[in-house]
C-alpha positions in Angstrom: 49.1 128.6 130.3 52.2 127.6 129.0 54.2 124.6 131.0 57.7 124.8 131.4 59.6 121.8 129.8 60.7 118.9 132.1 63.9 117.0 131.0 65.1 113.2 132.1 67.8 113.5 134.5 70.7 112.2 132.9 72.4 109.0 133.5 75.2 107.7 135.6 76.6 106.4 132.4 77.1 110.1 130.7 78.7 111.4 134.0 81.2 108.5 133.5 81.9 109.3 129.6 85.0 111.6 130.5 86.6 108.8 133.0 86.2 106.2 130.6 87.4 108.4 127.4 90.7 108.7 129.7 90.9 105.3 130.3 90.8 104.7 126.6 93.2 107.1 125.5 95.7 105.5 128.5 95.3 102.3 126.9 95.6 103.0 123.4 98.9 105.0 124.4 100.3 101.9 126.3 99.9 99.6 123.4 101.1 102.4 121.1 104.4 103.1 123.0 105.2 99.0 124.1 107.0 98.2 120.7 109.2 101.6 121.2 110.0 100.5 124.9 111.3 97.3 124.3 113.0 98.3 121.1 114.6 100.8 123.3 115.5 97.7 126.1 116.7 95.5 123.5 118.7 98.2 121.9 120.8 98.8 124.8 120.7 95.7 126.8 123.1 92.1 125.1 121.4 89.9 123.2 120.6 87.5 126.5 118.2 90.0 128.4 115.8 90.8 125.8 113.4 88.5 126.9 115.1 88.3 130.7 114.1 91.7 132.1 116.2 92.6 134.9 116.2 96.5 136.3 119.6 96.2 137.0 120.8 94.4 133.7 124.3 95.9 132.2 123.5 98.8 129.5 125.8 98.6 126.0 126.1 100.2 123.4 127.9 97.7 121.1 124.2 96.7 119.6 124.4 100.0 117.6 128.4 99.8 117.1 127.5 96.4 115.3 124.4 97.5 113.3 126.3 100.8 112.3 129.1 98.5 110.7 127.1 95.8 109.3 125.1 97.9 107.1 125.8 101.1 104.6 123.7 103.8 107.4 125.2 106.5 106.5 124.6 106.3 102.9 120.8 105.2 103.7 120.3 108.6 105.5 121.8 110.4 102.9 119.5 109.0 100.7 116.2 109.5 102.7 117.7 113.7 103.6 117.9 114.0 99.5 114.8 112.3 99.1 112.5 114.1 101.4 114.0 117.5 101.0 113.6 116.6 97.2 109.6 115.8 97.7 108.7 118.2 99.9 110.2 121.3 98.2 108.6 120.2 95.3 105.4 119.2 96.9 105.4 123.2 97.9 105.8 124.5 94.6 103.4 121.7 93.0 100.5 122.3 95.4 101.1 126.2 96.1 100.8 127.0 92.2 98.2 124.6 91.9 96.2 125.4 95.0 96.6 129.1 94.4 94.8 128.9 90.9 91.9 127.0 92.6 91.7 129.3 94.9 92.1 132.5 93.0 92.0 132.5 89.2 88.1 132.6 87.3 89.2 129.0 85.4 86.5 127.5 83.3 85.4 124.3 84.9 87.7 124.8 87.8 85.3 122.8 90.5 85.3 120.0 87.8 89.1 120.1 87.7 89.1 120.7 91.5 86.9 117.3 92.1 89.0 115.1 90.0 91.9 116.5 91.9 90.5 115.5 95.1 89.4 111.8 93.2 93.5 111.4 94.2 92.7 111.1 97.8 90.5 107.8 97.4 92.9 106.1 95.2 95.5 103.7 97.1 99.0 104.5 96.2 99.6 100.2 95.6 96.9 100.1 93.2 99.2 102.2 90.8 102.8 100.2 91.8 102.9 99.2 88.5 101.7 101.9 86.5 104.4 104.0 87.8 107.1 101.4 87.5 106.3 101.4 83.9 106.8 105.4 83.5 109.5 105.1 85.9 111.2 102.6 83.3 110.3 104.3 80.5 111.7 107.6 82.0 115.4 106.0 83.0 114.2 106.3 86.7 114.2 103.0 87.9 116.5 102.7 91.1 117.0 106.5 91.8 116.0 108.9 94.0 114.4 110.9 91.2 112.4 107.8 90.9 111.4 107.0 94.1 109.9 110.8 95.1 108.6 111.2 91.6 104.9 110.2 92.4 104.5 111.9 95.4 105.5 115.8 93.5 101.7 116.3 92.7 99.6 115.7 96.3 95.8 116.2 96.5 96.5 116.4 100.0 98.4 119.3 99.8 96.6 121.7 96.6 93.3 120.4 99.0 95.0 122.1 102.6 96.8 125.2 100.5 93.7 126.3 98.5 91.3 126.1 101.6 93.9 128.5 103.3 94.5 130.7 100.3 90.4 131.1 100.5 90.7 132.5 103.8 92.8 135.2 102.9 91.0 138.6 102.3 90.6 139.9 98.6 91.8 143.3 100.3 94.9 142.5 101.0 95.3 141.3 96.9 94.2 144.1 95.7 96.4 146.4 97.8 99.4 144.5 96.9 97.9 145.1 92.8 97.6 148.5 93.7 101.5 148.9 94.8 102.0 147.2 91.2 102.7 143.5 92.4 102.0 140.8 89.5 100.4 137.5 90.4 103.4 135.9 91.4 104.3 138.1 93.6 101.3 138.7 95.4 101.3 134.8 95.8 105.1 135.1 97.3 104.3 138.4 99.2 101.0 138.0 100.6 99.9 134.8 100.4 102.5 132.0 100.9 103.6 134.2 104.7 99.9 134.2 105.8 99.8 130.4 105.1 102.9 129.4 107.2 101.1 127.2 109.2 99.9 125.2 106.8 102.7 124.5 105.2 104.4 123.7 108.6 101.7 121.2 109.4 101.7 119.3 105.8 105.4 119.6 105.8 105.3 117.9 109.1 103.3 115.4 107.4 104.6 114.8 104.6 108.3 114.4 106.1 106.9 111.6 108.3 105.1 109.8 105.4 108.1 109.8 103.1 110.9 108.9 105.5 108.7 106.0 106.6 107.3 104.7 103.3 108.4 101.5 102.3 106.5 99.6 99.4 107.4 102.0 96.6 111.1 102.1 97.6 111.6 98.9 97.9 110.2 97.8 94.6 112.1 100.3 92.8 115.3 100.5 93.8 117.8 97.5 94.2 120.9 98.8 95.0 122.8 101.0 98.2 123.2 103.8 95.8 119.6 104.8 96.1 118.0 102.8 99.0 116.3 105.1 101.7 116.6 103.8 105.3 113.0 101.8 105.6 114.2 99.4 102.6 117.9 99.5 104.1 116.3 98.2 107.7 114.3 95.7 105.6 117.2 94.0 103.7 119.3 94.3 107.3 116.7 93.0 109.3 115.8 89.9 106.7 116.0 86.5 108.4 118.6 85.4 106.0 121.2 88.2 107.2 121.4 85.7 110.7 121.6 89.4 112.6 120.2 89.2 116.2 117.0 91.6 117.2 119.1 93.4 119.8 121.3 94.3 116.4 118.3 95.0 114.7 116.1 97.3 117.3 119.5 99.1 117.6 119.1 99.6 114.0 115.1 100.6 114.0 116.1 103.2 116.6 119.1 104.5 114.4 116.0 104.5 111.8 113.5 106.6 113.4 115.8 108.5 115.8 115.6 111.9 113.3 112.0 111.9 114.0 111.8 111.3 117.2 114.2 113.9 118.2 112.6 116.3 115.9 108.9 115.9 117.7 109.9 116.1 121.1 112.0 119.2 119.8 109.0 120.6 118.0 105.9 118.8 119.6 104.1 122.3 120.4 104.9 123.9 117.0 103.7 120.3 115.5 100.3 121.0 117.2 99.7 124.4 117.0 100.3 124.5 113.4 97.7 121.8 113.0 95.1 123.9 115.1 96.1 126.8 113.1 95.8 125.0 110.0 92.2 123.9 110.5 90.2 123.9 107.6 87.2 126.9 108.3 
């Protein structure tokens, strides 16, 4: 006769899992968001309370007045808007063409071709600075915008998310639209690219933030206001030598990252929907 199975009564500590998991994510989210509230204090408080924290210490606004003048802002966010819409636009066409033939077309060797795509994804982008500063010379690119978002056009990232989506896709719904007479373009245009919308939402999203944050590349190849994106532009304003005071300068971080912020807290449920849409099956 058979026994039934007897189990160990689990633990105090696994009951307590959830509590301390909260506790953890509390923490992590305090230390995350301390910079961001004092840049916000120190943004609109004088110079003399940014250590001195007073609830009742006089607000201003003259920190950003001050930044705003001392340095070429409005040209910096006109160069970051032409360079990210420039990358991202062409980071859709790049990976959708790309990701589509993965996805779709009998290539030979295609997995092969696939895999050293994907070999992208475990190089560090500062292990080819200089590489790319040599093409970048050779090409005429060196402090542009062209030359700044020229790396970025072909993303493993991005062919890796598409194709995955385009896989999901039935085969019926291609050979319908062949059937009605549609060529391959325009079955990728027609069927394909509006099914995947939330992909490209949520690597858009991504990719927006990378680029208008990224710094390294920038900075070491461009030298001039004409083409400087707003992370280099805060690096040269914020420089010990410009004798600028941090309440000037965490006025000018929050003039920085103030089109991001906005657009999350505008979008933040579109942000993580497309995400959970977008999961890879």
């Amino acid at each position: 006769m058979n026994t039934p199975a007897t189990y160990a009564p689990r633990s105090r500590f696994y009951y307590s899992l959830p509590a301390l998991e909260t506790v953890a994510a509390w923490m992590l989210a305090v230390i995350w968001i301390f910079p961001l509230l004092y840049a916000f204090w120190a943004a609109f408080h004088p110079s003399e309370f940014m250590v001195n924290f007073e609830l009742f210490a006089p607000l201003t606004l003259d920190n950003f007045k001050n930044a705003w003048a001392q340095a070429p802002f409005a040209r910096y966010y006109l160069n970051t808007f032409a360079l990210v819409t420039g990358v991202v636009v062409a980071q859709f066409v790049v990976c959708t063409l790309a990701a589509f033939a993965f996805a779709r077309f009998p290539i030979p060797g295609k997995n092969l071709l696939f895999m050293l795509v994907l070999i992208q994804l475990f190089v560090f982008p500062e292990v080819l600075i200089v590489e790319n500063y040599r093409i970048a010379s050779d090409l005429g690119l060196i402090n542009t915008i062209t030359g700044i978002g020229l790396p970025y056009v072909a993303s493993a990232f991005g062919i890796f998310l598409l194709r995955q989506t385009f896989k999901t896709i039935p085969r019926e719904l291609e050979d319908a639209a062949r059937i009605e007479g549609c060529n391959w373009l325009e079955i990728l245009w027609k069927v394909y690219v509006p099914l995947a919308k939330p992909t490209y939402l949520a690597y858009g999203l991504v990719s927006i933030s990378h680029h208008w944050n990224n710094f390294l590349w920038p900075l070491v190849v461009t030298n001039s206001v004409e083409s400087r994106p707003l992370t280099v532009g805060l690096g040269v304003f914020s420089a010990p030598e410009t004798g600028v005071n941090w309440a000037t300068v965490s006025a000018a971080t929050l003039l920085s990252i103030a089109p991001l912020l906005v657009a999350f807290l505008l979008f933040q449920r579109q942000f993580v929907q497309s995400f959970l849409r977008a999961g890879i099956r």
